[in-house]
Backbone bond lengths (Angstrom), bond angles and torsions (degrees), N, CA, C in turn:
res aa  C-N    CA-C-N  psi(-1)  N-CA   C-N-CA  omega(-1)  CA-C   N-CA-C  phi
1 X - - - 1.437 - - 1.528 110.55 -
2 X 1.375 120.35 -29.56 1.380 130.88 168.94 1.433 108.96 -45.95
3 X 1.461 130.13 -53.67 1.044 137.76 -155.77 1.573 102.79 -79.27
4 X 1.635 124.42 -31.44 1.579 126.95 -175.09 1.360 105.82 -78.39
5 X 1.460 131.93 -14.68 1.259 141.68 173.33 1.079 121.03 -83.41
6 X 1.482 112.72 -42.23 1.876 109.29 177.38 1.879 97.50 -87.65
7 X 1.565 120.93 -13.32 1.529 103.85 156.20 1.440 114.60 -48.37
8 X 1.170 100.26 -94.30 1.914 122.94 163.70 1.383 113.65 3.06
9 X 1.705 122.00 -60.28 1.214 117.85 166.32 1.913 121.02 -49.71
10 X 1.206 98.28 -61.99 1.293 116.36 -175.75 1.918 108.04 -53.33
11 X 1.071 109.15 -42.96 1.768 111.23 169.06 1.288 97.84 -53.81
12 X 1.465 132.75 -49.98 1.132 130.58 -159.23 1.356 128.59 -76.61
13 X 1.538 108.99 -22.00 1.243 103.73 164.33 1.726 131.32 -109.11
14 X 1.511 101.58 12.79 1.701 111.69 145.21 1.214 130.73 -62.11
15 X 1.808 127.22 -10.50 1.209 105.04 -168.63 1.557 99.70 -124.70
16 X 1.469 91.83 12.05 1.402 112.54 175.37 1.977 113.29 -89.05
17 X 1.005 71.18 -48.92 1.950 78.39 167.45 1.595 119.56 -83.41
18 X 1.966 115.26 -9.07 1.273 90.10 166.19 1.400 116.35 -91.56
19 X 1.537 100.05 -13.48 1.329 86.51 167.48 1.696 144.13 -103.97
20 X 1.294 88.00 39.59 1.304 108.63 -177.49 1.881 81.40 -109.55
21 X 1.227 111.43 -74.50 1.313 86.14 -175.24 1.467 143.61 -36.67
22 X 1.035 121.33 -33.98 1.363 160.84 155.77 1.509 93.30 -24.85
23 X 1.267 109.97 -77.83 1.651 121.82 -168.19 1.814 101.77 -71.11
24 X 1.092 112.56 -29.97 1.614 95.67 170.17 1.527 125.56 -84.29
25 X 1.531 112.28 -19.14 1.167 110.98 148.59 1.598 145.15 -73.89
26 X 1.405 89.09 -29.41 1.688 90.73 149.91 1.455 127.62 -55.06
27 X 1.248 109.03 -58.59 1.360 120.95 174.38 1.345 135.77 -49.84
28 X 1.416 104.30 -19.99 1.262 124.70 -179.39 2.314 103.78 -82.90
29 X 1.841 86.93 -48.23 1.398 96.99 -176.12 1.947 97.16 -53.21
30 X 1.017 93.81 -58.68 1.597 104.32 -173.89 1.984 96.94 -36.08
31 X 0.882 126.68 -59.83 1.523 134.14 -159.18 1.763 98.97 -66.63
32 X 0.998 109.28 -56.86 1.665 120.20 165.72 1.241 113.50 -39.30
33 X 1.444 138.10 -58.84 1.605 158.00 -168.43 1.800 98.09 -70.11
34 X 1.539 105.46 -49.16 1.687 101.65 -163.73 1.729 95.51 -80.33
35 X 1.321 123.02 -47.49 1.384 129.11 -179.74 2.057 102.29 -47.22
36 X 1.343 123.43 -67.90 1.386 126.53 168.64 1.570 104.66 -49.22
37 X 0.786 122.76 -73.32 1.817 109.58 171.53 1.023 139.71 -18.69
38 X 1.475 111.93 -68.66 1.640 136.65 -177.74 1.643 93.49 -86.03
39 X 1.652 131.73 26.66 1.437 81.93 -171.85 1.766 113.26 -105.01
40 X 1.629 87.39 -15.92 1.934 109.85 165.64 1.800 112.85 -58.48
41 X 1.629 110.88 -13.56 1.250 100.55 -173.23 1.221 112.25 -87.38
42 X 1.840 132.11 146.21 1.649 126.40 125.49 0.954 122.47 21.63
43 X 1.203 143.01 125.19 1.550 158.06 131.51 1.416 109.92 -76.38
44 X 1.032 105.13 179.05 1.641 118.55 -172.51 1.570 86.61 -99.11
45 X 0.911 129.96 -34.17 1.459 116.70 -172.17 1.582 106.29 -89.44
46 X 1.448 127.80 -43.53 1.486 113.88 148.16 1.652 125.25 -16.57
47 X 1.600 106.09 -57.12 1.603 93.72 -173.34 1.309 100.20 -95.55
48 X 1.187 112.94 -10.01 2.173 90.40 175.59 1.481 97.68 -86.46
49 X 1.135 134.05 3.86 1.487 121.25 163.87 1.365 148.89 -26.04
50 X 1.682 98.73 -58.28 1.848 123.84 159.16 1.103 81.23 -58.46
51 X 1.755 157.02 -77.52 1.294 116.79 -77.56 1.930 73.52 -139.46
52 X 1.613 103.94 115.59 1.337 106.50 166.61 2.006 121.19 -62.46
53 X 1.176 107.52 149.24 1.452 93.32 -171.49 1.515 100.02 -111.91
54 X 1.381 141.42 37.32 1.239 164.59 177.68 1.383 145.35 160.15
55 X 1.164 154.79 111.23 1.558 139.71 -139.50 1.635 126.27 -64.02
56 X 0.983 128.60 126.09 1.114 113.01 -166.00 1.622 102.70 -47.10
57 X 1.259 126.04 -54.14 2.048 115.91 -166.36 1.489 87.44 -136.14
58 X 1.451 106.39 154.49 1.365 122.78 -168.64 1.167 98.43 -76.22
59 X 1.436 104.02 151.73 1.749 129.38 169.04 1.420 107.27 -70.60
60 X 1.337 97.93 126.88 1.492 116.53 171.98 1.470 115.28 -80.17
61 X 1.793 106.24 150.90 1.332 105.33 -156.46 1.518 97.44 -90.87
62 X 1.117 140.19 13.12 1.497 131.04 136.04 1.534 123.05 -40.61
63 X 1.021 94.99 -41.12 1.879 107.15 -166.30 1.487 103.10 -82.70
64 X 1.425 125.06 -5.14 1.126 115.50 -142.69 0.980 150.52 150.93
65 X 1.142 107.56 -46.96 1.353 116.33 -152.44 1.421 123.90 -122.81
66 X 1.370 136.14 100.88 1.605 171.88 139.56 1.890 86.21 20.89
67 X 1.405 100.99 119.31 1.366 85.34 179.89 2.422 92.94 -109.96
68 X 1.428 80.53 155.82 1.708 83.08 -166.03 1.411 111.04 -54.17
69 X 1.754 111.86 170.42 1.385 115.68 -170.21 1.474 95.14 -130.45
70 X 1.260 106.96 -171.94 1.648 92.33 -167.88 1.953 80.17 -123.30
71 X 1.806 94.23 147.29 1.576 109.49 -171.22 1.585 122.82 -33.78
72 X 1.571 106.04 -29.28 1.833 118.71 -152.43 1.991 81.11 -89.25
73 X 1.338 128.51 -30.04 1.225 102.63 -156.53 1.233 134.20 98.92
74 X 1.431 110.92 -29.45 1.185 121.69 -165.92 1.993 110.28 -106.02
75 X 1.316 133.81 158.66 1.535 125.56 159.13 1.545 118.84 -28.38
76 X 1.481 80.36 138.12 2.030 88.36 175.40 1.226 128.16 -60.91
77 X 0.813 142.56 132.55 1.248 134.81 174.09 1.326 132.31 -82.47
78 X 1.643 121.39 111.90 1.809 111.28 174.91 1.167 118.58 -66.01
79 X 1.650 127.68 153.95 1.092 136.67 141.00 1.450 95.29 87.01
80 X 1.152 141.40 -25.30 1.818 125.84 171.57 1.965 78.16 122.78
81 X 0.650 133.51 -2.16 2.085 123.05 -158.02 1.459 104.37 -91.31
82 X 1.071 120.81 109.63 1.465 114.53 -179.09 1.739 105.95 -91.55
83 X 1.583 107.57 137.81 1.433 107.10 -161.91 1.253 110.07 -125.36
């Protein structure tokens, strides 16, 4: 009876590994199919292409442009010393 039990086990874990294989080969097909699919499409970096997403060097305050203030409102302060 020893021997119909360590069969039994052993059946049992063949249909366990095919279907594990099974699912990684799907998965794999799946990755193949979406990669060939998607690969003629747009990216996000395709369409932000034209369109810079910050200036290359800051605008000079000739042109324009508000140069920053510090949060409190008040004069900068040297050296870290509050006076």
């Amino acid at each position: 009876m020893n021997e119909q039990v360590t069969e039994v086990k052993r059946a049992g874990k063949l249909p366990m590994l095919a279907v594990l294989t099974l699912i990684v080969i799907v998965g794999l097909l799946g990755a193949v199919i979406w990669m060939a699919w998607s690969a003629d499409s747009p990216s996000a970096a395709d369409d932000a292409a034209p369109h810079p997403v910050q200036p290359a060097e800051l605008p000079s305050p000739a042109d324009g442009a508000v140069p920053a203030r510090p949060a409190n409102g008040g004069p900068a302060q040297q050296g870290g010393e509050k006076g």
